[in-house]
C-alpha positions as CSV (number, residue, x, y, z in Angstrom):
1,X,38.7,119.2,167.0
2,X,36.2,121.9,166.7
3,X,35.4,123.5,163.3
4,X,32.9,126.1,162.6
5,X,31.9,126.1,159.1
6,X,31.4,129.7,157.4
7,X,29.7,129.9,154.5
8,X,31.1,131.9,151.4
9,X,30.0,130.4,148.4
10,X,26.4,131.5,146.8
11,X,23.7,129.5,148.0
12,X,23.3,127.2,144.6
13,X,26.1,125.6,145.8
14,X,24.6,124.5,149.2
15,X,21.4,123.5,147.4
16,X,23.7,120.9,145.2
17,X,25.2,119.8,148.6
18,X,22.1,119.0,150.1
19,X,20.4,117.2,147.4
20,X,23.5,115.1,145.9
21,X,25.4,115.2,148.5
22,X,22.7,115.0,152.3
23,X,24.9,117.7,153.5
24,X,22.5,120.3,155.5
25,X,23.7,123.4,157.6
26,X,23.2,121.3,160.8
27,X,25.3,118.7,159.7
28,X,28.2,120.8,157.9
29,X,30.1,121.9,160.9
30,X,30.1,118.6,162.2
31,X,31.3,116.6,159.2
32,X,33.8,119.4,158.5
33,X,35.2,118.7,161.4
34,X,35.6,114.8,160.7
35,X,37.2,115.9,157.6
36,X,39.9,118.0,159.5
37,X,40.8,115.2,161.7
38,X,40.7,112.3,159.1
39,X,43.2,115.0,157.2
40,X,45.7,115.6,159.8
41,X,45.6,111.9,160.4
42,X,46.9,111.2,156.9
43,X,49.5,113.9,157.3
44,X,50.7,112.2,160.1
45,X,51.0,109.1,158.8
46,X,52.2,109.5,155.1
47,X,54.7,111.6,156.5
48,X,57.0,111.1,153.2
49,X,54.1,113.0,151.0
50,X,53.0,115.6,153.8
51,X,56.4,116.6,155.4
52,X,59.1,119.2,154.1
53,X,56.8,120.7,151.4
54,X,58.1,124.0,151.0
55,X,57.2,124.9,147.0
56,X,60.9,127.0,147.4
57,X,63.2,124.2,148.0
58,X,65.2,123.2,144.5
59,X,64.4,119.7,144.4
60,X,60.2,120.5,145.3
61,X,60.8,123.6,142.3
62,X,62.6,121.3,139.8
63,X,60.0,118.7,139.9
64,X,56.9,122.0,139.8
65,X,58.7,122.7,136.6
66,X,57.8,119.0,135.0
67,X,54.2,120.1,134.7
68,X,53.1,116.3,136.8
69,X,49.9,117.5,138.0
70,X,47.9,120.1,136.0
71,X,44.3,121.4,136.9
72,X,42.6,122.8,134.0
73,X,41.0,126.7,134.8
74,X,37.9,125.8,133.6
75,X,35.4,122.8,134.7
76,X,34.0,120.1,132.9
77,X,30.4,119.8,131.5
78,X,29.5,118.5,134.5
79,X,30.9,121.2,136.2
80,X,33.6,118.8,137.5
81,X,37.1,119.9,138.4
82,X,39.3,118.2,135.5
83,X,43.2,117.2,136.4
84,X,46.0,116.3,134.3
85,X,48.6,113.8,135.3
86,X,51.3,113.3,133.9
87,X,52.9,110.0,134.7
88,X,55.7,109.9,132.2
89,X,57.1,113.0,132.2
90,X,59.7,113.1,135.5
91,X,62.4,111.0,134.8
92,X,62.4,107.4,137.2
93,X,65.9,107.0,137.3
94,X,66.5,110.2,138.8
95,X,63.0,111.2,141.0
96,X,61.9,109.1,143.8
97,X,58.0,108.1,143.2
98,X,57.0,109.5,146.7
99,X,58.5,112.7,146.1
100,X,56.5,113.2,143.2
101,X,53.5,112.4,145.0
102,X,54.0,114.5,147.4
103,X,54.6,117.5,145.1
104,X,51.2,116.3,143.1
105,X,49.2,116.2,146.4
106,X,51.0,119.8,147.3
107,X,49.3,121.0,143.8
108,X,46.2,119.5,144.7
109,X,46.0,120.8,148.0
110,X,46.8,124.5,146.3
111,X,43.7,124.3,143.9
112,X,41.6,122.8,146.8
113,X,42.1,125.5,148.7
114,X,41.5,128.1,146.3
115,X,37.8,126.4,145.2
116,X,36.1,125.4,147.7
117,X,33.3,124.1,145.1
118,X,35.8,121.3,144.4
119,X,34.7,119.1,146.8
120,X,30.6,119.8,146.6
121,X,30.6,118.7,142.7
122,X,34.0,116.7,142.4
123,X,36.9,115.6,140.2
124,X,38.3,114.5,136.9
125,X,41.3,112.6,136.6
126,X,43.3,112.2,133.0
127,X,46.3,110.4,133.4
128,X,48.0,111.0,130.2
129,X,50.9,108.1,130.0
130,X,52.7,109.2,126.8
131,X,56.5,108.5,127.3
132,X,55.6,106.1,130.4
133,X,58.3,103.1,130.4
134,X,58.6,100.2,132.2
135,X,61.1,101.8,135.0
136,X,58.3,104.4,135.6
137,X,55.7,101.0,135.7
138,X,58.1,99.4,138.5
139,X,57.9,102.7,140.3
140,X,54.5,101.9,141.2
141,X,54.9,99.0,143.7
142,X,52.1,97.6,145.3
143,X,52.5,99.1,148.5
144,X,52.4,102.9,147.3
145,X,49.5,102.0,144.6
146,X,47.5,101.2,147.3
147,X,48.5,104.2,149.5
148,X,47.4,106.2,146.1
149,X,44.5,104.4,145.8
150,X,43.5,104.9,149.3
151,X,44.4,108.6,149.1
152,X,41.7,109.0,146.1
153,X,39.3,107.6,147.6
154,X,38.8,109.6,150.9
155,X,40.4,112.9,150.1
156,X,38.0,115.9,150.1
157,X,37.1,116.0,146.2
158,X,35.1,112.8,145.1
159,X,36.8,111.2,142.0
160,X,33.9,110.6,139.1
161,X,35.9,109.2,136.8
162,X,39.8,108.4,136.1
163,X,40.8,108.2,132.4
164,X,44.6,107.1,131.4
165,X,45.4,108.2,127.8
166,X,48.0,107.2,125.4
167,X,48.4,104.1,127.6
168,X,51.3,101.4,126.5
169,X,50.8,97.9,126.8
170,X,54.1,97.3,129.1
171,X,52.4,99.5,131.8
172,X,48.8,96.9,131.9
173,X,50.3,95.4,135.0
174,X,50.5,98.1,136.6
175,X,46.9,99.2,135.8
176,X,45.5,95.7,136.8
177,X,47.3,96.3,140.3
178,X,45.3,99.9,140.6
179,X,42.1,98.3,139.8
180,X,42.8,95.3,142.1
181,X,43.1,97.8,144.9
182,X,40.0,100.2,143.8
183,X,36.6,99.6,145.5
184,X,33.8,98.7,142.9
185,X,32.1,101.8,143.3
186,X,35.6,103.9,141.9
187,X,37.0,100.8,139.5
188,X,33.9,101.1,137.2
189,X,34.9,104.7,137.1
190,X,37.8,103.9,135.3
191,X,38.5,103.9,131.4
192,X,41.7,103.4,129.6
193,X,42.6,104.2,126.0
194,X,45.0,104.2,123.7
195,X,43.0,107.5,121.6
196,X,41.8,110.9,123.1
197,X,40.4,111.5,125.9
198,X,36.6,111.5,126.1
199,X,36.5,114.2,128.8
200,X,34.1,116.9,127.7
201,X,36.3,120.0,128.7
202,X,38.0,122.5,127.3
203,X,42.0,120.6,127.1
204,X,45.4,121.7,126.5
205,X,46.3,121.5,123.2
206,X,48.7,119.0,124.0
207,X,46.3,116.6,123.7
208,X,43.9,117.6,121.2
209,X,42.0,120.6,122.9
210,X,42.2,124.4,122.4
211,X,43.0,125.1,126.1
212,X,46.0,125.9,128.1
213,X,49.1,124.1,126.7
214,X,50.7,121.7,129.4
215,X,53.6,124.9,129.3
216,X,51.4,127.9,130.2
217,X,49.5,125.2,132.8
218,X,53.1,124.3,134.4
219,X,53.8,127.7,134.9
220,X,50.8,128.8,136.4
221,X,50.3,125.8,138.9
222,X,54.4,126.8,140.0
223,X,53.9,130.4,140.6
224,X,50.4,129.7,142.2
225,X,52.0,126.6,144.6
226,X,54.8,129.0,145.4
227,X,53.1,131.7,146.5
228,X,51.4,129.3,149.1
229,X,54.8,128.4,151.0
230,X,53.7,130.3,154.0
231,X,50.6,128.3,154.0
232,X,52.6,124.9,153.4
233,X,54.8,126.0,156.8
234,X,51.2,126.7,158.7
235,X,49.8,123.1,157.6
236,X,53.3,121.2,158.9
237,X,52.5,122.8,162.5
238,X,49.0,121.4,162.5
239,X,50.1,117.9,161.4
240,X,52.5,118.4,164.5
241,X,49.7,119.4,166.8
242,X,48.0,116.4,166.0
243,X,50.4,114.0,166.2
244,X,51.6,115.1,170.3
């Protein structure tokens, strides 16, 4: 696969990529496309997370409207992309964990797409777990922490640190299985509290900033997702291609 890189962004951003990063115009159309192979290949094989994504279907919608996986509209300190996850707020008896994975990576993939500067200066990860319960903890089995796990650590938008907030006790197996599965390098990125978060950004109010509420941030990320469904259709028929 043959991918020819074009350059959009102002050239700070391209400066950052080669001195942090080693990425140099030479080397960009190459690596990008490694990255567009290595992509495909995940589709292809975590077909329950990359198939049937259409942001219009009922079930995909109903799921949009739980707010699980909220960007924030403005970066860090670090000038970090900051995400919200909500991992208590679906309800376990009634959503299947890999459908609300998939619709998390489907948000993802939205705000990927739309910054591009994403994956020069990377992510933020809050994982606020208020209302998480055991059957949300036994959700998590082994098999689809580590497909999680696996899924941070090699998609486009380098992870600099995952927080959980407002964690309960009866979820610590659970967290001891994610770290278990973590390289070094991302486990000693991790921090867990039962207080704020430390994340130097401006938060919803929900917890404790003066930003977007996790309401006004649901809405938004729907309407934005859904006005991508075209796009959604377009990335099936390239996880096809791959796959024959």
């Amino acid at each position: 696969m043959s991918v020819q890189y074009d350059e959009k962004l102002p050239p700070h951003n391209y400066e950052y990529a080669e001195k942090y990063l080693g990425e140099t115009k030479d080397s960009r159309d190459k690596c990008l496309s490694e990255i567009y192979k290595w992509f495909y290949q995940l589709r292809a094989e975590r077909v329950e997370w990359f198939t049937d994504r259409n942001p219009l279907n009922p079930e995909i919608e109903e799921l949009l409207d739980l707010g699980l996986f909220l960007p924030l509209d403005s970066k860090d300190v670090n000038n970090y992309q900051v995400f919200i996850i909500r991992t208590g707020v679906h309800n376990p008896h009634k959503h299947d964990q890999n459908d609300v994975l998939k619709v998390m990576k489907m948000v993802l993939d939205v705000v990927l797409y739309l910054d591009e500067t994403i994956s020069i200066y990377g992510t933020v990860a809050i994982f606020d777990m208020k209302g998480v319960t055991l059957r949300h903890g036994l959700q998590m089995t082994p098999t689809i922490i580590k497909r999680a796990v696996y899924c941070w650590e090699n998609y486009a938008c380098k992870v600099k640190k995952l927080e959980f907030i407002n964690a309960p006790k009866h979820v610590n197996f659970v967290l001891d299985i994610f770290l278990k599965c973590m390289s070094k390098k991302l486990a000693a990125r991790v921090s867990v509290t039962r207080g704020p978060s430390t994340v130097e950004a401006n938060l919803p109010k929900d917890i404790g900033g003066n930003g977007p509420t996790y309401d006004e941030l649901t809405k938004h990320w729907k309407q934005k997702t859904q006005e991508k469904a075209k796009w959604f259709a377009e990335q099936e028929q390239y996880k096809m291609i791959l796959e024959k």
